[in-house]
LOSE-604778 format. One line per field, with one value per residue: z, y, x of N, C-alpha, C in turn; residue number from 1; residue in one letter. Coordinates in steps of 0.001 Angstrom, whole numbers, plus 524288, in hexadecimal, padded with zeros to 5 digits. Layout:
npz	[Z	...]
npy	[Y	...]
npx	[X	...]
capz	[Z	...]
capy	[Y	...]
capx	[X	...]
cpz	[Z	...]
cpy	[Y	...]
cpx	[X	...]
resi	[NUM	...]
resn	[A	...]
! end
This chain:
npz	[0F46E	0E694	0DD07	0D03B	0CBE4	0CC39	0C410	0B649	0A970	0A574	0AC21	0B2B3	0B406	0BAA9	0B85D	0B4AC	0A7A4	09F7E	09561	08C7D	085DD	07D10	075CF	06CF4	06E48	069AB	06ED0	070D6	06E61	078E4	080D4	07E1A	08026	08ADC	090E8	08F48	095DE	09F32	0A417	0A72B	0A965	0B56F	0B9EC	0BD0D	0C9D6	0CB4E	0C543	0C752	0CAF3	0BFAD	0B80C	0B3DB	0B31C	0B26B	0AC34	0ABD6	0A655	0A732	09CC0	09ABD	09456	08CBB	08727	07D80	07A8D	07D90	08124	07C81	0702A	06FD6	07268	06AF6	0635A	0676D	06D5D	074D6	0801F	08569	08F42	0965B	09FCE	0A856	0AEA2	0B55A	0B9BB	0C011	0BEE0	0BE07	0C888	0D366	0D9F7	0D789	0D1F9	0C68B	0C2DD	0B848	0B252	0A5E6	09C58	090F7	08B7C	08385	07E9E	0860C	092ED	09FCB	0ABD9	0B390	0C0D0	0CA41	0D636	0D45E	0DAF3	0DC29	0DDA7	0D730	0CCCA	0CAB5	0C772	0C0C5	0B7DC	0B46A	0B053	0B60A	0BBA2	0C6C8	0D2E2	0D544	0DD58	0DFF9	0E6A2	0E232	0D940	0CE87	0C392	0C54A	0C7A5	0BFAD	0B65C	0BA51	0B6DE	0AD04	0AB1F	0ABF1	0A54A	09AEF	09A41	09B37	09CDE	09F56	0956B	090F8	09684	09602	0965E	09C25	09C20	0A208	0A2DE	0AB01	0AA66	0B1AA	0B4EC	0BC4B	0B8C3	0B16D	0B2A5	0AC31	0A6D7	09FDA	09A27	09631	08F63	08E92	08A32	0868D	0883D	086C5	08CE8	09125	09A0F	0A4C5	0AE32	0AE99	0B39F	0BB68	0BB96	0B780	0ADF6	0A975	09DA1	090EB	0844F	07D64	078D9	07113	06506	064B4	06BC7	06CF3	07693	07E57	08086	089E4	08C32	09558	09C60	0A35D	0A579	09E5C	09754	09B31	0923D	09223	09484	08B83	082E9	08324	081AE	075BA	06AE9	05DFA	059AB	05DBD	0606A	063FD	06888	06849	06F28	0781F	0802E	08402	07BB3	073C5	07816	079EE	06EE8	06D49	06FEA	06B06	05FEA	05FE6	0629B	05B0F	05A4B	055A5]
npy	[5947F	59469	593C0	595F6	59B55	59805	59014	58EC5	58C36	58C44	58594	57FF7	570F1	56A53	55ECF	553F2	55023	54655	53B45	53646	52A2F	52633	51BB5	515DB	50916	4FC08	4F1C6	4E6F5	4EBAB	4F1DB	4E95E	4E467	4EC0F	4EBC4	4E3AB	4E49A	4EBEC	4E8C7	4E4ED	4EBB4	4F687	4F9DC	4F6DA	50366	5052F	5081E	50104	4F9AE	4EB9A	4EA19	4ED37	4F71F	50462	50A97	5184F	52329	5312D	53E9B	54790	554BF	55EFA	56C00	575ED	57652	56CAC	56CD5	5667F	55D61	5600E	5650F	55B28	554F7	55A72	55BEB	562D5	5689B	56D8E	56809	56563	55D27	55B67	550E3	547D2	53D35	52F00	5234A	516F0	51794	51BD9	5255D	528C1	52BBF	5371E	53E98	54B30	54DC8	554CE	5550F	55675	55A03	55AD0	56093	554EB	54F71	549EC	54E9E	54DDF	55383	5506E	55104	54CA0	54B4E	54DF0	5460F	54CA9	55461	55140	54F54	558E5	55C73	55687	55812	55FBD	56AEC	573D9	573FD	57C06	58293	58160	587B2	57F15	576B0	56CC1	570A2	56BF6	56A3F	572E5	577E1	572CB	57561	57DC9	57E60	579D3	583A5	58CD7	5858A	57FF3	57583	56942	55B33	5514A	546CB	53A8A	530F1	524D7	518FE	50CE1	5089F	502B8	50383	508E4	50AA7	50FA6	513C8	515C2	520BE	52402	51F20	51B9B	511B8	5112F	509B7	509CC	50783	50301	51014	51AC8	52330	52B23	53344	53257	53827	5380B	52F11	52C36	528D7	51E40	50FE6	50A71	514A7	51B2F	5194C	51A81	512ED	517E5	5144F	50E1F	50116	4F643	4FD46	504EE	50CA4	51001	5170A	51E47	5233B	52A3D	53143	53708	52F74	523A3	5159D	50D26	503CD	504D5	50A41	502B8	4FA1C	4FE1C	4FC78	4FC91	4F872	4FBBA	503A2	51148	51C94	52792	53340	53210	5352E	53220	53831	5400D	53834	53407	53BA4	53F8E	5364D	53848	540F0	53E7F	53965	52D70	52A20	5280E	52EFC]
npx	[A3030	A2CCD	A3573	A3B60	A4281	A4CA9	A4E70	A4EFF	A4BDD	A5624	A5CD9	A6764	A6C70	A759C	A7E0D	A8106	A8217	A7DFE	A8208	A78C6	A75BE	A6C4C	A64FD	A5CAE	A5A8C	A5606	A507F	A550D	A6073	A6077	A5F35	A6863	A7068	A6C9C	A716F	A7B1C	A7E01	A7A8E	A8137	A891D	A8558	A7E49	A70EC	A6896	A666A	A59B2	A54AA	A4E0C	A4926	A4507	A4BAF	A4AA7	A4674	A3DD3	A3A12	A3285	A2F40	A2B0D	A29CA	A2DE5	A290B	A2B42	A1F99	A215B	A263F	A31E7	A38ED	A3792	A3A7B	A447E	A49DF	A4934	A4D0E	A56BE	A5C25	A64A9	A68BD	A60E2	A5330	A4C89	A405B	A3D0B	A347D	A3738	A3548	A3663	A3424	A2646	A268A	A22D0	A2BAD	A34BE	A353C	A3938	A3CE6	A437A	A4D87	A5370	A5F21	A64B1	A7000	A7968	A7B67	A7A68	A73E1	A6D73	A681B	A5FC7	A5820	A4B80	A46C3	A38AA	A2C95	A1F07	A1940	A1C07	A1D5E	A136D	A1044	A163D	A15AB	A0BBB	A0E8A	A1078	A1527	A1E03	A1F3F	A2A7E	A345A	A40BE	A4688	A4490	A4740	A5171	A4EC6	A4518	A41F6	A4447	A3E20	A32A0	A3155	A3495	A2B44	A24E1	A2763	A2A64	A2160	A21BB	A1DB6	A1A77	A1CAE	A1E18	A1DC7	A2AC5	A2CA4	A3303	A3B29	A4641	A534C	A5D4F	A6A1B	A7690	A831B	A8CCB	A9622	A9A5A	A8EE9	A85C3	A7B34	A7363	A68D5	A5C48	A52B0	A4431	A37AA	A34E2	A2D33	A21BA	A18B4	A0C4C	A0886	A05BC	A00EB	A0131	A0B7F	A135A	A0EC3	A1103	A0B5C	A091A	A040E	A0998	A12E3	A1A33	A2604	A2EC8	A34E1	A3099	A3938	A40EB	A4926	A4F24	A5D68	A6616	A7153	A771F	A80B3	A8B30	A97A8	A9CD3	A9A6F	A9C07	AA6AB	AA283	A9772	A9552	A98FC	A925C	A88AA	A87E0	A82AF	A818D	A790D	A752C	A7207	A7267	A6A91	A6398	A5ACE	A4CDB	A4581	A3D07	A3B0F	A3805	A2FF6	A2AC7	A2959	A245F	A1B17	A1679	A1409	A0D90	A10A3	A1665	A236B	A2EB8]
capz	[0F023	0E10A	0DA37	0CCED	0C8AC	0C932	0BEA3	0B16F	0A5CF	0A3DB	0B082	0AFB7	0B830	0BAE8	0B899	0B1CF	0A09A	09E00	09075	08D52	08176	07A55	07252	06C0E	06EE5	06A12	073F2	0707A	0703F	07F1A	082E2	07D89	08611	09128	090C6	08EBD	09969	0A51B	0A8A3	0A851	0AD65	0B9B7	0B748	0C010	0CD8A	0CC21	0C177	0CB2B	0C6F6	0BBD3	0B628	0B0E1	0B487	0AF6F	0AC92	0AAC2	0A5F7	0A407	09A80	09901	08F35	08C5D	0842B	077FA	07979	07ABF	08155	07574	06CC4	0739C	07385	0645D	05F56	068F8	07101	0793D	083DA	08719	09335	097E5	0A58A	0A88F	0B301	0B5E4	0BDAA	0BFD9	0C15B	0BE94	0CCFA	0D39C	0DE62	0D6F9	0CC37	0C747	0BE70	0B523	0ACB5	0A12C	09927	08E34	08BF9	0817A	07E60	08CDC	0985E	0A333	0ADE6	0B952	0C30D	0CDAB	0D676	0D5D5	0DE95	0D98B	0DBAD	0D3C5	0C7C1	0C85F	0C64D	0BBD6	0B41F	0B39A	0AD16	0BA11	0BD6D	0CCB6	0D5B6	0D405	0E080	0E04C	0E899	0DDC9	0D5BB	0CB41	0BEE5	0C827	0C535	0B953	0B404	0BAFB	0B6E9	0A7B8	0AAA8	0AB3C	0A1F4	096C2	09A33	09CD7	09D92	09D3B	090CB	08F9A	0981A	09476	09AC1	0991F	09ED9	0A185	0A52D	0AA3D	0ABA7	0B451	0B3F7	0BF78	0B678	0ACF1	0B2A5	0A87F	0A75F	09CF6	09A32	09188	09164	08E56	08A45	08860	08729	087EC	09072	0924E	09ED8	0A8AF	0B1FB	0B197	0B329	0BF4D	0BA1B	0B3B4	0AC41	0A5DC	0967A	08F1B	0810E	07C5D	0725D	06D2D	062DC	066BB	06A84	06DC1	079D0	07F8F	08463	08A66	08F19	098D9	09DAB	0A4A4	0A19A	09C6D	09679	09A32	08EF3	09429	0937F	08593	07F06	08559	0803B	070D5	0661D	058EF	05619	0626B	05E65	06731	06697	06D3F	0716F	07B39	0812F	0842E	075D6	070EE	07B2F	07637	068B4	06B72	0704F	06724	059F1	05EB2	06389	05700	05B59	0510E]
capy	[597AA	592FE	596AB	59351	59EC2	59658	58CB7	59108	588CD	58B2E	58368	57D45	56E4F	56853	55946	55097	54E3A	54131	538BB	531FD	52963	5230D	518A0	51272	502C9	4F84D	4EE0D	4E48B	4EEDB	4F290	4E3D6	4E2A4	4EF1A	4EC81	4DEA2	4E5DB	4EF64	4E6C4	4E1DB	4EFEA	4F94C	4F7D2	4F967	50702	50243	509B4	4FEF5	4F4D3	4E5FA	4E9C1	4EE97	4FC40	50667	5106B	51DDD	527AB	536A1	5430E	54A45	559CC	5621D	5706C	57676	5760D	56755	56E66	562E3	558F7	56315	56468	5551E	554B2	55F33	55A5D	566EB	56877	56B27	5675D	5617E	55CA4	55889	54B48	5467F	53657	52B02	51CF5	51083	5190E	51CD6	52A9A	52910	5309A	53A94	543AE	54EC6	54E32	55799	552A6	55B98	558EB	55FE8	55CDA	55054	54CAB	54AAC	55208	54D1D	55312	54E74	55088	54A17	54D7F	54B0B	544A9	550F1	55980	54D44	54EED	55D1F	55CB9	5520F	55B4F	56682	56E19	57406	5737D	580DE	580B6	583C8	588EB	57BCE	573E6	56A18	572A8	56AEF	56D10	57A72	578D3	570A6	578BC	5844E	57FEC	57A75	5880A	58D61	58381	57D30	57197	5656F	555B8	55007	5429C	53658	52E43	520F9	515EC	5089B	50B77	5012B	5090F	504D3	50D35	50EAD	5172F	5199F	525D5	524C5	51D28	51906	50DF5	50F80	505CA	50BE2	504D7	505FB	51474	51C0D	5291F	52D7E	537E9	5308C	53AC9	535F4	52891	52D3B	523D7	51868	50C5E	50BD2	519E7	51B9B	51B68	51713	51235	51B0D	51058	50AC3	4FAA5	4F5C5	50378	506E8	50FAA	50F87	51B84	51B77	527F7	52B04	536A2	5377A	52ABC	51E18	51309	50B31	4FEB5	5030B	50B50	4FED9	4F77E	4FFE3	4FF40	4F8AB	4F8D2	4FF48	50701	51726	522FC	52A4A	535EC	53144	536D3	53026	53CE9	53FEC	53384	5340D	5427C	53E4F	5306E	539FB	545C1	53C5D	533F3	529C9	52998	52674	52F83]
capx	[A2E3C	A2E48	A3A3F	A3DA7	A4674	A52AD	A4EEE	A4C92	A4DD3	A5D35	A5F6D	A6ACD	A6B3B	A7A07	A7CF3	A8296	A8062	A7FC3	A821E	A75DC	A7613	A690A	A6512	A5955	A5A03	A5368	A4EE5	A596D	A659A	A603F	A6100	A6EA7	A7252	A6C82	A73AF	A7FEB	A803F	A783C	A856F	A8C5C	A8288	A797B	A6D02	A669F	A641D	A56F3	A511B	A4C9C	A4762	A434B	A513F	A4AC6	A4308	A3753	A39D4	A2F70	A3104	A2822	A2E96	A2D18	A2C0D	A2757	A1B56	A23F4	A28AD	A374F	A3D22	A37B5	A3C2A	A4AF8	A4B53	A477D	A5192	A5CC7	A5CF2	A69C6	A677B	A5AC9	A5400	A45E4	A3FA1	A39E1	A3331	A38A9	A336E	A38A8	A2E9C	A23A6	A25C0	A2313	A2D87	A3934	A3427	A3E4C	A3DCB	A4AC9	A4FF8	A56BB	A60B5	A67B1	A7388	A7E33	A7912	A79DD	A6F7F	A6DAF	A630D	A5DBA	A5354	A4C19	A4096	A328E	A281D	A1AD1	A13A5	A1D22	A1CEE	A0EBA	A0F96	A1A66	A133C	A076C	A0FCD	A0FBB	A1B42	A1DD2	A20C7	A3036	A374F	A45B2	A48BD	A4312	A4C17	A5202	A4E31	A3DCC	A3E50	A4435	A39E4	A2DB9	A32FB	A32CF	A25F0	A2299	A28AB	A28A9	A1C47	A2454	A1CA2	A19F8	A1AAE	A1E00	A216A	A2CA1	A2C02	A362E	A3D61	A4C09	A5728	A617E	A7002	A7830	A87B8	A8D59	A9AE1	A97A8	A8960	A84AF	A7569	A727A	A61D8	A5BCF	A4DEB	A4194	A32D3	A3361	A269C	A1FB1	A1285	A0B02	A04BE	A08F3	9FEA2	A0419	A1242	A158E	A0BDE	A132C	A06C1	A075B	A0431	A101B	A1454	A20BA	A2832	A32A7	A31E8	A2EE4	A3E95	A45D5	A4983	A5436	A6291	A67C1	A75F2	A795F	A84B7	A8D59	A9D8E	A9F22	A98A2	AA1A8	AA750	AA18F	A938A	A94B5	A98A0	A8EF2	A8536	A889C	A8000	A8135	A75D0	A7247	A72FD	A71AB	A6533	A621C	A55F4	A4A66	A4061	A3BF4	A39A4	A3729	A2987	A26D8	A2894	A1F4F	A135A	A154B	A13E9	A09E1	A1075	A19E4	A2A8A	A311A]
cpz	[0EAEF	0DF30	0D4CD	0C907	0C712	0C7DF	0BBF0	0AD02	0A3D9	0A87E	0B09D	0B540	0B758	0BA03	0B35D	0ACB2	0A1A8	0971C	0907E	08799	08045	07590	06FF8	06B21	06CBB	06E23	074B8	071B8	07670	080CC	08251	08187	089FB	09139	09161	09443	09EED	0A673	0AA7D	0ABA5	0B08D	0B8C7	0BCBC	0C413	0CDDD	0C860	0C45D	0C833	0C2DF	0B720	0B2B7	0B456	0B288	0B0A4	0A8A4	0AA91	0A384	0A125	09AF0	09588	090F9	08939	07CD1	07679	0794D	07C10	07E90	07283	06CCE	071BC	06D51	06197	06407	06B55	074B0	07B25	08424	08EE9	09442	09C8A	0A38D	0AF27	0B2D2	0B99C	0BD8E	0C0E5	0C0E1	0C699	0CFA0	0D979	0DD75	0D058	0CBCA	0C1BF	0BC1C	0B22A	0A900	09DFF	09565	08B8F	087E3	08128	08339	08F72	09ADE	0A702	0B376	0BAF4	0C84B	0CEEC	0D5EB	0D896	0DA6E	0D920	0D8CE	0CF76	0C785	0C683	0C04D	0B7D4	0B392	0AF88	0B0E1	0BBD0	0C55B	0CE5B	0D6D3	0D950	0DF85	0E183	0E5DF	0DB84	0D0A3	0C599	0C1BF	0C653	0C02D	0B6FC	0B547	0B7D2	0AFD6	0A5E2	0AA3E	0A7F2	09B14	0967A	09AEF	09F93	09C29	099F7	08FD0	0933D	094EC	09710	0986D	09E3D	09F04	0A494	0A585	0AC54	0AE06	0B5CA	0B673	0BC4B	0B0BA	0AE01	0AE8F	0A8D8	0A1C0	09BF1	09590	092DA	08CDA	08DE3	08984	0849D	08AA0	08B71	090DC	09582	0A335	0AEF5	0B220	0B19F	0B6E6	0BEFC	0B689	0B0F7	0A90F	09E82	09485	0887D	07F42	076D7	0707C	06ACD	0662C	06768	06BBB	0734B	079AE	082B3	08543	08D9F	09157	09BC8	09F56	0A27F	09CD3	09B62	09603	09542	0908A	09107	08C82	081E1	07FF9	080B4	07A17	06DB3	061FC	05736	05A9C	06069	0633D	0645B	06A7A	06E95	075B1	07B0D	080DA	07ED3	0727D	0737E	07928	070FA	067F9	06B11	06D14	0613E	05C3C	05D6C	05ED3	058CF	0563F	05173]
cpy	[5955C	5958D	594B4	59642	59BF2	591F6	58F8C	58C7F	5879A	588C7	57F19	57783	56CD4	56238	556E2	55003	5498D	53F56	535FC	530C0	52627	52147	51592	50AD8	4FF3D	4F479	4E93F	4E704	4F041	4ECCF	4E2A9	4E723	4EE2D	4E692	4DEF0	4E854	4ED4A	4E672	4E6D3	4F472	4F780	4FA8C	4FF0B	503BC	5025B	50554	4FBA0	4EE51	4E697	4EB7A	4F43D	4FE1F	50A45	5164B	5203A	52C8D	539B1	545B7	54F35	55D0C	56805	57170	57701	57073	568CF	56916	55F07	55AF1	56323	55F4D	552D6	556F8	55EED	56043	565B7	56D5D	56ACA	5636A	55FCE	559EF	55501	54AE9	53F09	533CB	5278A	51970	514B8	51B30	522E0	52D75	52BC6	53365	53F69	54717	54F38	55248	55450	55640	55809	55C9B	55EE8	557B1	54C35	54EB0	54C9D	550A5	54E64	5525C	550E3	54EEE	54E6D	54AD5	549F5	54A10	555F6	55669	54EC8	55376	55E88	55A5E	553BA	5600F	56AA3	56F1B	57510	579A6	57E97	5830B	583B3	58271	576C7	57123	56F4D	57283	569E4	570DE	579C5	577C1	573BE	57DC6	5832A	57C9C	57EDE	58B5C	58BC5	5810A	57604	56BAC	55E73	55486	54C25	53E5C	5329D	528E7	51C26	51120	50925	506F3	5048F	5064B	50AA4	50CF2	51322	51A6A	51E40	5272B	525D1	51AC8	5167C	50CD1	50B89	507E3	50C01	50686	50DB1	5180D	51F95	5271D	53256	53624	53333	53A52	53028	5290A	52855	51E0E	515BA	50BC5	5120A	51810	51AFF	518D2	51811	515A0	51A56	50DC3	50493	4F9AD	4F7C1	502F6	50A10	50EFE	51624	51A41	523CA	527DE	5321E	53740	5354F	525EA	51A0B	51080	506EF	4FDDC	50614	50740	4FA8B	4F8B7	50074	4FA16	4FC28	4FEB8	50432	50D65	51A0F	526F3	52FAC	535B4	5331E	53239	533CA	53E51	53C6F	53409	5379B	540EA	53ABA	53640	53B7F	54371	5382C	52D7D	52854	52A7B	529DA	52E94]
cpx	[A300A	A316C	A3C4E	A4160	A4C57	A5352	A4C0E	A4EF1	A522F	A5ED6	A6195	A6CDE	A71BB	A797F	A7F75	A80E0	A8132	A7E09	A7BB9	A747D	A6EE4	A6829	A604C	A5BD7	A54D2	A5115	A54F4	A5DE7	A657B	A60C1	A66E8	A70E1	A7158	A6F00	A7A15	A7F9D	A7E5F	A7DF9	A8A30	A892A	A7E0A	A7595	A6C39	A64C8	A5D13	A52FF	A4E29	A4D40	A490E	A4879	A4FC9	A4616	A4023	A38A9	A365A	A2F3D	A2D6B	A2ACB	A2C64	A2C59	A26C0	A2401	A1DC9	A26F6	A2F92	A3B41	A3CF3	A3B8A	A447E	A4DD4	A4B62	A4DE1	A56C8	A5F61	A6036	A6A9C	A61D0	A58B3	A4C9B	A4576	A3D65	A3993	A33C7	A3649	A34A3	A338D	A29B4	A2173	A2659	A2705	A32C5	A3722	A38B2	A3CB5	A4579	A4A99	A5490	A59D7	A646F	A6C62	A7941	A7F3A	A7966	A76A0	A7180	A6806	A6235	A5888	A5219	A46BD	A3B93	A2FF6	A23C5	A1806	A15FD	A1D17	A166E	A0BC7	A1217	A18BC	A0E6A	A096F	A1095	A1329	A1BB8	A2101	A2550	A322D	A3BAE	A487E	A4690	A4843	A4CF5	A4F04	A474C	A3CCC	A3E81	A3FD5	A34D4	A2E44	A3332	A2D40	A2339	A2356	A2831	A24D3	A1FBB	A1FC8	A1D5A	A19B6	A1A67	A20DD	A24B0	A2DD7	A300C	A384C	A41F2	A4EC2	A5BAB	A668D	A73AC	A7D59	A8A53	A91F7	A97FA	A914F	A8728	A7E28	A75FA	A6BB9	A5FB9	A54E5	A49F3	A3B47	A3206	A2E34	A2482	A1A86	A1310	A0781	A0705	A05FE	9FED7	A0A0B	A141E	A10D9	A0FCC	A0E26	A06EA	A0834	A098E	A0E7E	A1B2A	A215D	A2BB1	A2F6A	A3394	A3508	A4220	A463E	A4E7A	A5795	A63D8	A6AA5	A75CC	A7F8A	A8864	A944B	A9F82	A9B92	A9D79	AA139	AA2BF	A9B1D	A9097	A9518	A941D	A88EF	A8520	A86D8	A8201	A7D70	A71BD	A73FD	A6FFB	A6D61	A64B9	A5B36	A5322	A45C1	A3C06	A3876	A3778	A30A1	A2822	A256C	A2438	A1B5D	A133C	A1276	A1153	A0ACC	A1474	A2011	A2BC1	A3570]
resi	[1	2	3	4	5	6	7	8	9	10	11	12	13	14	15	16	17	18	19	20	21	22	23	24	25	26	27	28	29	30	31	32	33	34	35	36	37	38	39	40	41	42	43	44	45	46	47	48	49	50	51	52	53	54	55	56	57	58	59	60	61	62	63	64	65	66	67	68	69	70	71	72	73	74	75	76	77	78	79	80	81	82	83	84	85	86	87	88	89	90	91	92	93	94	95	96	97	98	99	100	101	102	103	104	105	106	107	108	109	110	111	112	113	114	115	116	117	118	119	120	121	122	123	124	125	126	127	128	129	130	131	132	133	134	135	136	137	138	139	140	141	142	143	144	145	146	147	148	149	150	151	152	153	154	155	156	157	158	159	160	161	162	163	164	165	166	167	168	169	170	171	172	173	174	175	176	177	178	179	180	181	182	183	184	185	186	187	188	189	190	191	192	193	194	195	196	197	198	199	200	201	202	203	204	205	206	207	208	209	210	211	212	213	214	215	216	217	218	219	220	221	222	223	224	225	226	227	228	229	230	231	232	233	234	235	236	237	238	239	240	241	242	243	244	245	246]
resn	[X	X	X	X	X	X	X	X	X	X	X	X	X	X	X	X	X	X	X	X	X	X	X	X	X	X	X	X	X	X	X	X	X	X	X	X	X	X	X	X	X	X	X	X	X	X	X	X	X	X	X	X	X	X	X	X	X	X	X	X	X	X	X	X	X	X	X	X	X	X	X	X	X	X	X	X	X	X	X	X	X	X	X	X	X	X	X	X	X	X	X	X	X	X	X	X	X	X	X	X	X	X	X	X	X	X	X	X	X	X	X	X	X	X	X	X	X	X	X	X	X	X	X	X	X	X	X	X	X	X	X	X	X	X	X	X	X	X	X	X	X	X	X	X	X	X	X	X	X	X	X	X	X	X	X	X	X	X	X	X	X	X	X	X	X	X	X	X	X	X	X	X	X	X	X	X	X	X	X	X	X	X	X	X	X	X	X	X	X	X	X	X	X	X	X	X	X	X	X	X	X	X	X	X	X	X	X	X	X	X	X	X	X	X	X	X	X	X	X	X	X	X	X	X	X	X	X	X	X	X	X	X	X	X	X	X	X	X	X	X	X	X	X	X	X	X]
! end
């Protein structure tokens, strides 16, 4: 029997905060990092050959744009779903929640099948059973509520460097660029355009207790500065202004 009395929008998930720092890069400043840290962190076993791999994300939002809005005006706490994919491939899809909480992350996940992605990516919220993933109901349940739909893919190239002490990730992340091709979601081939300017890309350093010394100095230019940057936002912002970066 469908049950969704015990989630409601104050539902509260356990887990770990983590640090996560960002940075707008040039092309050059990412070459000098990643030159620095090949010989300290291993790259993610998951990159293959090619030394990176493709991540793809539906983002969410409700009939008032609240999680743009949230992400704009630096709302604490805030949080928004996404739907992810690796290699444009449909063999692990996960719904995440994202929270932000005292200027620290917060991320939970869990799988979906193709035929609940092809429901969710319609706007359609799926019949929630009790024995449902938590952050399932959650999400159906403010599909119904807030009208909770698809708004914008975020699509990108990601080297990822991986450091078991302080569980440390190192991303250097590449090409990134919006769609609203939700029927080419798992095509390499789907629409997209890039929303850097020509040159930019992004570093994002994560971390849980501790960043060791080793790879903080590693990581320090001159002229590198801390941004709180969204991709997220940055894609809302391309469509909304016609394609205009403010």
């Amino acid at each position: 029997m469908n049950n969704i009395k015990n989630v409601n929008a104050d539902t509260k998930f356990n887990g770990k905060f983590r640090h996560e720092y960002k940075y707008i890069c040039s092309d050059m400043q990412l070459a000098i990092l990643k030159s620095r840290i090949n010989g300290l962190i291993a790259l993610d076993s998951h990159v293959g050959s090619s030394g990176m791999y493709n991540i793809r994300s539906v983002y969410f939002d409700d009939y008032y744009n609240s999680c743009l809005a949230e992400n704009i005006s630096g709302t604490d706490p805030r949080e928004k779903f996404r739907i992810r994919i690796y290699n444009c491939s449909s063999d692990k899809i996960s719904l995440e929640l994202k929270r932000k909480v005292g200027g620290k992350t917060q991320k939970h996940s869990c799988p979906l099948s193709l035929e609940q992605f092809r429901l969710l990516i319609k706007g359609v919220p799926l019949p929630v059973n009790s024995d449902d993933p938590p952050i399932l109901q959650k999400m159906c349940l403010q599909m119904r509520q807030r009208m909770l739909k698809p708004v914008v893919i975020v699509d990108y190239d990601r080297i990822p460097y991986v450091l078991k002490e302080g569980n440390v990730r190192v991303t250097l992340d590449l090409n990134i660029a919006s769609s609203f091709d939700y029927d080419g979601f798992f095509s390499p081939d789907m629409s997209r355009r890039p929303i850097m300017p020509v040159g930019r890309q992004v570093l994002e350093v994560k971390w849980d207790e501790f960043l060791p010394d080793v790879i903080y100095h590693s990581l320090q230019l001159e002229s590198l500065q801390r941004t709180a940057f969204s991709k997220y936002h940055l894609c809302r912002q391309f469509s909304m202004n016609g394609g205009i970066v403010l």
